[in-house]
C-alpha positions as a Markdown table, in Angstrom:
| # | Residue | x | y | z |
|---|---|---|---|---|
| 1 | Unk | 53.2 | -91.7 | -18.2 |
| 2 | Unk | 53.2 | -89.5 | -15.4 |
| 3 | Unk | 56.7 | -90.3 | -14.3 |
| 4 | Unk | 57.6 | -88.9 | -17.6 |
| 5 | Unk | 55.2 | -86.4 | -17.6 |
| 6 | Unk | 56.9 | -84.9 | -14.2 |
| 7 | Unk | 60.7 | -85.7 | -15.6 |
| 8 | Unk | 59.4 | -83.2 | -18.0 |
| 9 | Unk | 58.6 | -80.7 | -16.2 |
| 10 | Unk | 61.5 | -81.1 | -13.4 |
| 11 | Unk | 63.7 | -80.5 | -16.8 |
| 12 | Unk | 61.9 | -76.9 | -17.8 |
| 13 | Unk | 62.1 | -75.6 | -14.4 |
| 14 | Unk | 65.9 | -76.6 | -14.4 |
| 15 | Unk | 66.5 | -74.8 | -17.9 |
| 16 | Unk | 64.2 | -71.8 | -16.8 |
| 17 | Unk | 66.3 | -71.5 | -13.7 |
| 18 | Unk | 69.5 | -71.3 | -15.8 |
| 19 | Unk | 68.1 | -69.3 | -18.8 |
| 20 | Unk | 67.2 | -66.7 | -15.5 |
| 21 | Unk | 70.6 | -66.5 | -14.2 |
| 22 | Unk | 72.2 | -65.9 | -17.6 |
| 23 | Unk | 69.9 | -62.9 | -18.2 |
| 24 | Unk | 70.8 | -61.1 | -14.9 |
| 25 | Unk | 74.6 | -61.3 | -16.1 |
| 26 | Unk | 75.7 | -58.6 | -18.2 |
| 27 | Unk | 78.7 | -61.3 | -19.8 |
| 28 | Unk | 76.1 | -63.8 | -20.1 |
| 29 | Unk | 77.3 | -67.5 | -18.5 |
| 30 | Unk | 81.4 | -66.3 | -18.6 |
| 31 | Unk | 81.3 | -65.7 | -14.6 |
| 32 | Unk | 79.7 | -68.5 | -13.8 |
| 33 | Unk | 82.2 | -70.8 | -15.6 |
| 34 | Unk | 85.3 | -68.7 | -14.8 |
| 35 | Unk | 88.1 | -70.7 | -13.3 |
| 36 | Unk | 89.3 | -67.5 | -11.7 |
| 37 | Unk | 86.6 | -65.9 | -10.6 |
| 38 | Unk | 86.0 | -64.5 | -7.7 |
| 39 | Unk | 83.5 | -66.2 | -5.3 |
| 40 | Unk | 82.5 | -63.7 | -3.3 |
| 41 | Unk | 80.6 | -61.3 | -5.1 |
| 42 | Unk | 78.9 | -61.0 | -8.1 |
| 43 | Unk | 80.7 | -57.6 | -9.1 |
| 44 | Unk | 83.9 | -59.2 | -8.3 |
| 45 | Unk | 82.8 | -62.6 | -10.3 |
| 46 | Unk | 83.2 | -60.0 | -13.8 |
| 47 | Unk | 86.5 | -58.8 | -14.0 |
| 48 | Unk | 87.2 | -62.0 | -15.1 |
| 49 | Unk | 85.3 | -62.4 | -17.7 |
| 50 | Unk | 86.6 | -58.6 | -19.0 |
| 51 | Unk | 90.2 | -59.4 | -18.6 |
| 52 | Unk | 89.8 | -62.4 | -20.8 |
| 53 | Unk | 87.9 | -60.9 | -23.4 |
| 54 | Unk | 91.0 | -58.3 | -23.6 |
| 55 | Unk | 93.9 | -60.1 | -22.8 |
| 56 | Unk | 94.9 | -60.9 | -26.4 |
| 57 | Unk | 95.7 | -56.7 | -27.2 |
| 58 | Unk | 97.5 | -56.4 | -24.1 |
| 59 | Unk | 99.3 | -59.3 | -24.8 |
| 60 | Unk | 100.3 | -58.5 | -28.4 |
| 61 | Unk | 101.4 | -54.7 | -27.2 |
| 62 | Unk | 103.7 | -57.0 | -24.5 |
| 63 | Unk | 104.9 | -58.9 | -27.0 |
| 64 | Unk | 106.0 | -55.8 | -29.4 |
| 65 | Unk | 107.3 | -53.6 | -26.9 |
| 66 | Unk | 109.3 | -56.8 | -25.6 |
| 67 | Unk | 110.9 | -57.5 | -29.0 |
| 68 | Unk | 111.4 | -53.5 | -29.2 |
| 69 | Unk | 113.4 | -53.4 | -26.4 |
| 70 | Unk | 115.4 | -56.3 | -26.5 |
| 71 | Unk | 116.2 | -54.9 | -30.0 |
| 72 | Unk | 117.5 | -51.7 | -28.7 |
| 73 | Unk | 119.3 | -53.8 | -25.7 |
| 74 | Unk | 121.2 | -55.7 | -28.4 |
| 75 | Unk | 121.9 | -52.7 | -30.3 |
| 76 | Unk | 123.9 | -51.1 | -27.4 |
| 77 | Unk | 125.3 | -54.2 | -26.5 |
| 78 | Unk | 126.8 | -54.9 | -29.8 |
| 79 | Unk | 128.0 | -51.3 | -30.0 |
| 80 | Unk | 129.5 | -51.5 | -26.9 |
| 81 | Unk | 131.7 | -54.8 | -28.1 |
| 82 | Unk | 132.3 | -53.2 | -31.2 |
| 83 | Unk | 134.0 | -49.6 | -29.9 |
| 84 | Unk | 135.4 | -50.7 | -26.0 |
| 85 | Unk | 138.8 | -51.5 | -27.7 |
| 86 | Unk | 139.2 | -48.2 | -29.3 |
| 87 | Unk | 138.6 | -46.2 | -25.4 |
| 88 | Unk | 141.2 | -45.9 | -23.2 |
| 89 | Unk | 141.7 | -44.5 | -19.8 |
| 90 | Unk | 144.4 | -41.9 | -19.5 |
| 91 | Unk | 146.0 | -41.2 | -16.3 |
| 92 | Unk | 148.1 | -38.3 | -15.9 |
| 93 | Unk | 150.9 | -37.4 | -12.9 |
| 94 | Unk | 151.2 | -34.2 | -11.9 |
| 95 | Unk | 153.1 | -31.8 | -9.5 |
| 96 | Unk | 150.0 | -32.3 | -6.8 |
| 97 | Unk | 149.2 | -35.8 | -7.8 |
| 98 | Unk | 147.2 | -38.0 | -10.5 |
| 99 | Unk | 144.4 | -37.5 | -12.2 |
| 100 | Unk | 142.5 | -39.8 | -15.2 |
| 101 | Unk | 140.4 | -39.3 | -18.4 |
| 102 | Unk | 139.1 | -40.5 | -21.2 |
| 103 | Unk | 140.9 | -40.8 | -25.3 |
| 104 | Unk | 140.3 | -43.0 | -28.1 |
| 105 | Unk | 142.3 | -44.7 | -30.4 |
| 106 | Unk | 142.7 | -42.0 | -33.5 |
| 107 | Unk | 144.8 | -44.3 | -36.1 |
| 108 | Unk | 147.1 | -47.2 | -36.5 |
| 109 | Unk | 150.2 | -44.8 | -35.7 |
| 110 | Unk | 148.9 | -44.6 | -31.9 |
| 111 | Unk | 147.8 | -41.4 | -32.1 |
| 112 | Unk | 145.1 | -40.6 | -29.4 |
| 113 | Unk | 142.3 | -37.9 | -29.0 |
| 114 | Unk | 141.3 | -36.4 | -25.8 |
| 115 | Unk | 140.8 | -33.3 | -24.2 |
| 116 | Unk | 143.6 | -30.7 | -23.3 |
| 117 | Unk | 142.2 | -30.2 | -19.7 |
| 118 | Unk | 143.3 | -33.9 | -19.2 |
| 119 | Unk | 147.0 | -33.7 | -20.3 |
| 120 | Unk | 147.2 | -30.0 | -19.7 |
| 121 | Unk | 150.2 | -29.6 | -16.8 |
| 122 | Unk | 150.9 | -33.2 | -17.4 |
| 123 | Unk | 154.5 | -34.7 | -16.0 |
| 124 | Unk | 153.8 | -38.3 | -17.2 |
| 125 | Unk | 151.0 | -39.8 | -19.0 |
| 126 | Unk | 149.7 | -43.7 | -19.0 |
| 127 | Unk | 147.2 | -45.1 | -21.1 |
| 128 | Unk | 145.4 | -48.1 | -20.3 |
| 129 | Unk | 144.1 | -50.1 | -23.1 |
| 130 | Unk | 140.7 | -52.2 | -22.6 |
| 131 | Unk | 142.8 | -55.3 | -22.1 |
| 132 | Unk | 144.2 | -54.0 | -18.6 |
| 133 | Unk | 147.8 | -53.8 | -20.7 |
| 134 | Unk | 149.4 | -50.3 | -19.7 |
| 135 | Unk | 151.8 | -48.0 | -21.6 |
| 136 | Unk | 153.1 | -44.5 | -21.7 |
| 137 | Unk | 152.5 | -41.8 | -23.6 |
| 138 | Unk | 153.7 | -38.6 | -25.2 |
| 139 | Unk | 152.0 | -35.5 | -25.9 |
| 140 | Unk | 151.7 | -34.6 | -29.8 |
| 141 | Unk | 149.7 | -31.6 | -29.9 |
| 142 | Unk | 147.5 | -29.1 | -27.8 |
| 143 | Unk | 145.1 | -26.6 | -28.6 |
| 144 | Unk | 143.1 | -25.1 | -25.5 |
| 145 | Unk | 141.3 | -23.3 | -28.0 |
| 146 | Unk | 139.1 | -25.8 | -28.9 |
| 147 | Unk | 139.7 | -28.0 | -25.8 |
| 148 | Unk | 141.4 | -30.6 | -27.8 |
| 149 | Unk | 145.0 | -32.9 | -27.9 |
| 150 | Unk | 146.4 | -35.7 | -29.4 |
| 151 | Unk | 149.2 | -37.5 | -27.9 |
| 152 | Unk | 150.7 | -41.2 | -28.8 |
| 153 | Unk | 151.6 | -44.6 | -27.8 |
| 154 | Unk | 154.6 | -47.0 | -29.5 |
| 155 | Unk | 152.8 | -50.2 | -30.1 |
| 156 | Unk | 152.5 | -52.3 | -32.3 |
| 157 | Unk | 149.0 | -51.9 | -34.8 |
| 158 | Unk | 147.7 | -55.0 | -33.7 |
| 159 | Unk | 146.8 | -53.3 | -30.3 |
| 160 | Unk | 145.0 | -50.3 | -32.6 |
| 161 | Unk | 141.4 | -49.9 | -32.9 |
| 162 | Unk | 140.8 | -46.8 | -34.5 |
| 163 | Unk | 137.2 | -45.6 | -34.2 |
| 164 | Unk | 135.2 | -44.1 | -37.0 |
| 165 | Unk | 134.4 | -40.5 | -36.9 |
| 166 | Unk | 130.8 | -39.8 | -37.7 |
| 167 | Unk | 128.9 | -36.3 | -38.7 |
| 168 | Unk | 127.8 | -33.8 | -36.3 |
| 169 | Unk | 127.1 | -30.9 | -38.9 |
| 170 | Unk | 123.9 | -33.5 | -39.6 |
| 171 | Unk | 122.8 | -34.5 | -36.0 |
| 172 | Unk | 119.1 | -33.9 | -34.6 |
| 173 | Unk | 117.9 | -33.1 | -31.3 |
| 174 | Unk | 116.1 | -36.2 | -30.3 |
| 175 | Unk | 118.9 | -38.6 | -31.8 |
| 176 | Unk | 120.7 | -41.7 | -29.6 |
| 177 | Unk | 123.8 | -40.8 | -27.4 |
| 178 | Unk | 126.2 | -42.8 | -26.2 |
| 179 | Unk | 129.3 | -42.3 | -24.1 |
| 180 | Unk | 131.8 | -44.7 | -22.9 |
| 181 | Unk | 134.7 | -43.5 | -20.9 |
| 182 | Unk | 136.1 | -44.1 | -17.6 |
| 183 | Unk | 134.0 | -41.5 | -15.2 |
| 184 | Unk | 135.6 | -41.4 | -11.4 |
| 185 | Unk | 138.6 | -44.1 | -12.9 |
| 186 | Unk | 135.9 | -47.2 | -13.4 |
| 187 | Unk | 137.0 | -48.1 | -17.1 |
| 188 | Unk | 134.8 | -49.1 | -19.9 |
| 189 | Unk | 132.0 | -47.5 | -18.4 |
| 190 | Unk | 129.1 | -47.1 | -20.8 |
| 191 | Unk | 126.0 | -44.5 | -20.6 |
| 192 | Unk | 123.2 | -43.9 | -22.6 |
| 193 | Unk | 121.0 | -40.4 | -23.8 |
| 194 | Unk | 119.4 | -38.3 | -26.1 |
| 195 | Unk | 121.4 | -35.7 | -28.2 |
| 196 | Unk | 119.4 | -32.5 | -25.9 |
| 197 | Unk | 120.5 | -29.7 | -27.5 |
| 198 | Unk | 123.5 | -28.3 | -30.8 |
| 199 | Unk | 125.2 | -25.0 | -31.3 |
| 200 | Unk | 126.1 | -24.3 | -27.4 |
| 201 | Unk | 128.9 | -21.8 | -26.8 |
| 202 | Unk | 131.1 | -21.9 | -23.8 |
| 203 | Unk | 134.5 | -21.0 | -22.2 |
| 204 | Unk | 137.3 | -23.1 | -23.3 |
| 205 | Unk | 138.4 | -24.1 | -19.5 |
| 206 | Unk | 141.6 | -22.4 | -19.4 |
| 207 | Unk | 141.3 | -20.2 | -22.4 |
| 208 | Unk | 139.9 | -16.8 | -22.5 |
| 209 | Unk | 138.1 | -17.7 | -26.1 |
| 210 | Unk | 135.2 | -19.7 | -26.2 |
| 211 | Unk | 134.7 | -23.2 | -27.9 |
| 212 | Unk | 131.3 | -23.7 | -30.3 |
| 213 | Unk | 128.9 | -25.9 | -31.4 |
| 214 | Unk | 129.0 | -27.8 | -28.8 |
| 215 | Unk | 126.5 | -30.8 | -28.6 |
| 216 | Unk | 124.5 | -31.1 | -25.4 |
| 217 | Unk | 123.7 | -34.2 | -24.1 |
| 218 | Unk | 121.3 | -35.7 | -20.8 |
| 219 | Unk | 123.9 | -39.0 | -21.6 |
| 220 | Unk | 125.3 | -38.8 | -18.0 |
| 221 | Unk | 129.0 | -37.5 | -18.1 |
| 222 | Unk | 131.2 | -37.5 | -14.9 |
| 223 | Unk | 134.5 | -36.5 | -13.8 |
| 224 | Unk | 136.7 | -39.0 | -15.9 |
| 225 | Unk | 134.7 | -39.1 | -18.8 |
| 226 | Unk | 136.5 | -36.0 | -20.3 |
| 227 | Unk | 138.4 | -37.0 | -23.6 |
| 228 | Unk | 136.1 | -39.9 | -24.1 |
| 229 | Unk | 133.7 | -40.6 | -27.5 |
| 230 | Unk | 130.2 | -39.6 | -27.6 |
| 231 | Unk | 128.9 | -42.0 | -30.0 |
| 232 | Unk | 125.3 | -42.4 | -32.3 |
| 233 | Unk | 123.4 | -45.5 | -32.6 |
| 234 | Unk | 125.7 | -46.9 | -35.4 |
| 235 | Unk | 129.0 | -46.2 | -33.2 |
| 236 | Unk | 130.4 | -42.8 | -35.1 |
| 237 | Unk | 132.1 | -40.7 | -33.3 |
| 238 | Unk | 130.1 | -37.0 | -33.5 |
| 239 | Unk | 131.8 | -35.6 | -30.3 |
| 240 | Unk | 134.7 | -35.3 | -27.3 |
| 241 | Unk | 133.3 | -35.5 | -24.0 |
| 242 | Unk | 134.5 | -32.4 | -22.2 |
| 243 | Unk | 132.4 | -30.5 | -19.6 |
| 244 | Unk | 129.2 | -31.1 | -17.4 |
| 245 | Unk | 126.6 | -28.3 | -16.0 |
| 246 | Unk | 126.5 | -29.3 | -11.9 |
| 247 | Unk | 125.7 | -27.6 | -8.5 |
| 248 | Unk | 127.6 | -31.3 | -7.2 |
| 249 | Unk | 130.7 | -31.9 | -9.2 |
| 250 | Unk | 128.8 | -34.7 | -10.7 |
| 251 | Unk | 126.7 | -35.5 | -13.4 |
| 252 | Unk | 123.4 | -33.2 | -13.4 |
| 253 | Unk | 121.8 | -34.4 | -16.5 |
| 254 | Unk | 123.4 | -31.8 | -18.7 |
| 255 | Unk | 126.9 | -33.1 | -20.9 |
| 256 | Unk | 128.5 | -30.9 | -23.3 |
| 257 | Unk | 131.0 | -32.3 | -26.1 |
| 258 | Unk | 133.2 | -30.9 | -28.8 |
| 259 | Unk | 131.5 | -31.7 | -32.2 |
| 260 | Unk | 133.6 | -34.3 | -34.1 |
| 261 | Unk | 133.7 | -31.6 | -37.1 |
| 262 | Unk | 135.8 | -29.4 | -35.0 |
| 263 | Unk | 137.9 | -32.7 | -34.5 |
| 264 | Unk | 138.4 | -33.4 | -38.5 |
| 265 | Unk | 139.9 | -29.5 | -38.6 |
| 266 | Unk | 141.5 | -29.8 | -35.4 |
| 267 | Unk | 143.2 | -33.1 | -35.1 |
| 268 | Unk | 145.3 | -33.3 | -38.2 |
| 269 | Unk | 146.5 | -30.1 | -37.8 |
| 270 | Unk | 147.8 | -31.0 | -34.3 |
| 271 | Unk | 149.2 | -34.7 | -35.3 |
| 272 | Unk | 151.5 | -32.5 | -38.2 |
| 273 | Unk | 152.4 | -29.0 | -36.5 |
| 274 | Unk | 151.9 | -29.6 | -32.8 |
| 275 | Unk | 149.5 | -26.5 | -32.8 |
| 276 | Unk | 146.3 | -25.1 | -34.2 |
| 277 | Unk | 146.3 | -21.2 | -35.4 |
| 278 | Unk | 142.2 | -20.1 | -34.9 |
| 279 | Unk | 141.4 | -17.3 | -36.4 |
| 280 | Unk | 141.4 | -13.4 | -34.9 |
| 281 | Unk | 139.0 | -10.4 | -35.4 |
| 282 | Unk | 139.4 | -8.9 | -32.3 |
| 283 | Unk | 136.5 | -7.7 | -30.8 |
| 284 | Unk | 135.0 | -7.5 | -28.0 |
| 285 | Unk | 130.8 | -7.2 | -28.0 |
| 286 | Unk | 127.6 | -8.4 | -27.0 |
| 287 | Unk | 124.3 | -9.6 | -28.3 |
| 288 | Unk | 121.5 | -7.1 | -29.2 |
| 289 | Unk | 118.1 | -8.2 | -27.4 |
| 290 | Unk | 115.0 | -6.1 | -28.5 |
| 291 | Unk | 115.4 | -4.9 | -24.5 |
| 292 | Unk | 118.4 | -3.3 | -24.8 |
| 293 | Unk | 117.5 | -2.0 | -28.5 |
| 294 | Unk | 114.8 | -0.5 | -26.6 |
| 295 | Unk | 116.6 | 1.4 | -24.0 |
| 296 | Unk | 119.4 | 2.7 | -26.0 |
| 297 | Unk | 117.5 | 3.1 | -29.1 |
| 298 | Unk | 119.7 | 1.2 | -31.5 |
| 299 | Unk | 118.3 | 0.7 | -35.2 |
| 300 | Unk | 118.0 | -2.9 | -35.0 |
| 301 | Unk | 116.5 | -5.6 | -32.8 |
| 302 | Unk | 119.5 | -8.0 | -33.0 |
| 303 | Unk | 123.3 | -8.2 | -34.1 |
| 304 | Unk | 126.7 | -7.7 | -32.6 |
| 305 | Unk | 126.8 | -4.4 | -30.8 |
| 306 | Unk | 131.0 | -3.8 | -30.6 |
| 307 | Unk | 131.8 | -3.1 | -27.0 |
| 308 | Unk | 135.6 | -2.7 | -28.2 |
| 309 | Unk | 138.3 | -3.4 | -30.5 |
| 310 | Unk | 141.8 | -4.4 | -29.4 |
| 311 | Unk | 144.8 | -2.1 | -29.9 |
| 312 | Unk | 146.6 | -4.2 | -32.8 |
| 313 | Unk | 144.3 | -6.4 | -33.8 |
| 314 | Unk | 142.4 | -7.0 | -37.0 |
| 315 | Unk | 138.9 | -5.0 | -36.8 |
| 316 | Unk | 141.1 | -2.3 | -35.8 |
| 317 | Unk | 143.5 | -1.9 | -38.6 |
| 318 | Unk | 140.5 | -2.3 | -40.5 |
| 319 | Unk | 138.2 | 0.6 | -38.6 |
| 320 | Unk | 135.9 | -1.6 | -36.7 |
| 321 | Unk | 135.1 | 1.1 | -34.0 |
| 322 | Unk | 133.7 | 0.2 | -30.1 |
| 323 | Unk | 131.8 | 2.2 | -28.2 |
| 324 | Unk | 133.0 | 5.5 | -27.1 |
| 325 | Unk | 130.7 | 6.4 | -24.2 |
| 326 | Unk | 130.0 | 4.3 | -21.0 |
| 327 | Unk | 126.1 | 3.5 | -20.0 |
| 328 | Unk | 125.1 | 2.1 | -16.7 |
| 329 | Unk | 122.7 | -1.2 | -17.6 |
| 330 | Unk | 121.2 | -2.9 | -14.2 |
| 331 | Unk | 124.9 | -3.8 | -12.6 |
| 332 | Unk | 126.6 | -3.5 | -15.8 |
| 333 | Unk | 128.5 | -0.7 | -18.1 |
| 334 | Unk | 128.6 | -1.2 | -22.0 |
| 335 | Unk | 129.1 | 0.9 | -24.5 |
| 336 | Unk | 126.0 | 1.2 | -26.7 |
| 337 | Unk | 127.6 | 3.7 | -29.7 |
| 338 | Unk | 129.6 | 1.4 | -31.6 |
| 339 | Unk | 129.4 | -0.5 | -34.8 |
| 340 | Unk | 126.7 | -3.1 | -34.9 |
| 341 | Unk | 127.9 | -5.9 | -37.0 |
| 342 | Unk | 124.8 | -7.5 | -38.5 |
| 343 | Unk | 126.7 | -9.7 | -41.0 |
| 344 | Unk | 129.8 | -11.7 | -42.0 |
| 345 | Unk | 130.8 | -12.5 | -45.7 |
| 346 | Unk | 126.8 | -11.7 | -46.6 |
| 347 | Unk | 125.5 | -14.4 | -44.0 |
| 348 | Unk | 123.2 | -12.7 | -41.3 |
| 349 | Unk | 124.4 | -12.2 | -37.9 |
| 350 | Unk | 122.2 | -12.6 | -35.1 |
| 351 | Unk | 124.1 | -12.8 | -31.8 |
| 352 | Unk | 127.9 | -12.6 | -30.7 |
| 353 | Unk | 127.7 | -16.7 | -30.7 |
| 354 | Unk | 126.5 | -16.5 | -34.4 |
| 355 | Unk | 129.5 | -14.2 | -35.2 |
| 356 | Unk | 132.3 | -16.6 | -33.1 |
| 357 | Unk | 130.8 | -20.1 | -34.5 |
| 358 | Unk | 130.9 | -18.6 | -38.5 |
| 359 | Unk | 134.8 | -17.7 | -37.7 |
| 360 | Unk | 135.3 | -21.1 | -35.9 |
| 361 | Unk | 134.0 | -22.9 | -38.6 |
| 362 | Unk | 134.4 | -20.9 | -41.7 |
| 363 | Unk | 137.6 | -18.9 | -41.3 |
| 364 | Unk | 141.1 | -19.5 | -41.4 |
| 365 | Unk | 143.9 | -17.4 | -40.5 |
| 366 | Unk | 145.1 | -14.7 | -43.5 |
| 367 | Unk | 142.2 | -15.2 | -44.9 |
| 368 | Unk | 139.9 | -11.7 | -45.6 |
| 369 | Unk | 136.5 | -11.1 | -44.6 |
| 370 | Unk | 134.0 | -8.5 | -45.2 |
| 371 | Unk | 132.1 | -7.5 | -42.8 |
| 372 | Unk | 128.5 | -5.4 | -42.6 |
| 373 | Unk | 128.1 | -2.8 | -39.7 |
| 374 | Unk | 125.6 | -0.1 | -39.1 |
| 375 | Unk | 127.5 | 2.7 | -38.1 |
| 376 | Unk | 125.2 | 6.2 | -37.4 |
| 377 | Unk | 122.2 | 4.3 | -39.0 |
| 378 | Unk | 124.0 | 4.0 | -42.5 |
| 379 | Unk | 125.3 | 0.8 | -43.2 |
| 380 | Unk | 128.5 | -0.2 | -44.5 |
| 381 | Unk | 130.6 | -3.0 | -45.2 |
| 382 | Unk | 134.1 | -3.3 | -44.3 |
| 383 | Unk | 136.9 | -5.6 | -45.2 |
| 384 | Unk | 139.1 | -7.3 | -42.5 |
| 385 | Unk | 142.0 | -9.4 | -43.0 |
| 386 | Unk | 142.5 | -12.1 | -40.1 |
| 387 | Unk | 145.2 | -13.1 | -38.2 |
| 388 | Unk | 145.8 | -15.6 | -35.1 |
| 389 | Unk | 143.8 | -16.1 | -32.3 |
| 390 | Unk | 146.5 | -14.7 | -29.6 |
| 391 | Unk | 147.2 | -16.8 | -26.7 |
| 392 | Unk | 145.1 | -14.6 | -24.1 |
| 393 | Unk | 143.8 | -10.9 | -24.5 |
């Protein structure tokens, strides 16, 4: 009886003991069992007891972000199968040597897109298909207007992978880029962005007219890439890689391609006639800014101020009068008393780029426009019948 008695009370002291040591744990008996707990102090003895009550969430985000990514992996990978036999490198002799670029396989007549600047002053071309196999080419078309060619290979349709042209009328900031081209001569080379920006205007390279719409890209674009697709996610063409923003000759995070629209209006015209006729006002001007509204006092806030017209031309005939009188701005001279055109064919006109990109895109040569201009404060619309784009003014 008292052996028992004291077995009992050896057993209450043992259960007090371990009842006390759970209640001075704020995760109650977890540390103390832990596998992986730390021995050396007790703080260190709870993380982990917290990093197994959470590792489940983390471990379904994992999990997710995994499957997200090796979803987006196989998208570009299948892409990349799916449109490397339609881009080929282009390598072009010249009097001071070779250069290369970028095309793509057009149709099953081996006709091929790329840029003018690539073929431009070209002696001999070469176009290397993804399967190393080599052939010359000829030159089909040109137009520096809108930095686009076409020229064509004899083989055999079997060798022809013709892409498919997308939409870029509908693209989004925000929206998967894609380029593959051959930057710095390393074929089939494949980089990935973000659609950064739509509607840029920029010189044409060796034309004195600009080209629009151009889609802006972070995609990275090199030397060599000119001439080459700049794809969406489902592998449409929506552009022609053509120029790149840099301080280094190389890619600084800023691609700019020819919108595929310009392409459908371009192309076929080239493949048929050998040459694209833009359309010609024949202006000169600027955009109004409410700054320089301010200092000269002009009636609106924005528009087309006319700096001049050209002798000849179309807003001539048609009375479209520049500026008469000369007025030192900062480190430049404009004319601030001519006709501010605020609208073309009844669609409002807010900058010089608004007025070039509506006659890009809208116009064609003969065809008449009107025209609405303050002139004197009183506004007026004039007709103008349009004619083609000269070579250089």
């Amino acid at each position: 009886m008292r052996l028992t008695s004291l077995y009992k009370a050896m057993t209450i002291l043992v259960l007090l003991a371990v009842l006390g040591l759970a209640a001075c744990s704020p995760s109650g008996l977890v540390p103390v069992v832990s596998p992986v707990a730390s021995p050396t102090t007790a703080a260190a003895q709870l993380v982990p007891a917290v990093a197994v009550v959470s590792t489940p969430a983390p471990a379904a985000v994992t999990s997710a972000q995994g499957a997200m990514l090796l979803a987006q992996e196989q998208l570009l990978a299948d892409l990349y199968e799916r449109v490397k036999p339609s881009v080929v490198n282009i390598t072009v002799s010249m009097g001071n040597g070779e250069a290369t670029g970028s095309g793509f396989v057009y149709d099953e007549q081996g006709h091929i897109v790329t840029n003018n600047h690539v073929v431009e002053n070209a002696t001999k071309i070469w176009v290397t298909f993804s399967d190393g196999s080599m052939v010359p080419a000829k030159v089909v078309g040109t137009d520096p207007g809108s930095d686009l060619a076409v020229i064509q290979v004899d083989v055999t349709s079997a060798k022809l992978t013709p892409v498919t042209l997308g939409d870029s009328e509908s693209l989004r900031v925000g929206q998967l880029a894609v380029a593959i081209g051959n930057p710095f001569g390393l074929e089939g080379t494949m980089t990935t962005g973000i659609i950064s920006a739509l509607g840029r205007v920029m010189p044409a390279g060796t034309s004195s007219f600009a080209i629009v719409d151009l889609i802006q890209t972070d995609a990275p674009i090199n030397p060599g890439n000119s001439g080459g697709p700049l794809l969406d996610s489902a592998g449409r063409v929506v552009g022609v890689n053509t120029l790149i923003f840099t301080q280094s000759g190389t890619s600084a995070g800023v691609g700019l391609a020819v919108p595929v629209a310009a392409v459908k209006r371009v192309v076929p015209v080239l493949i048929s006639q050998g040459h694209y006729a833009h359309a010609w006002l024949g202006i000169s001007g600027r955009a109004i800014t409410p700054a320089l509204a301010d200092e000269f006092n002009l009636p609106v806030q924005q528009g087309v101020l006319v700096d001049s017209v050209t002798a000849g031309g179309p807003a001539e005939r048609a009375g479209i009068r520049g500026g008469s009188r000369s007025s030192q701005r900062f480190v430049q001279t404009l004319s601030a008393d001519g006709d501010i055109i605020v609208a073309v064919n009844d669609v409002e006109v807010k900058s010089f780029d608004d007025l070039v990109s509506y006659l890009a895109r809208s116009t064609e040569v003969g065809q008449k426009l009107t025209l609405t201009v303050l002139r004197d404060g009183q506004r007026q619309r004039i007709e103008v019948t349009l004619t083609e784009r000269p070579a250089a003014v």
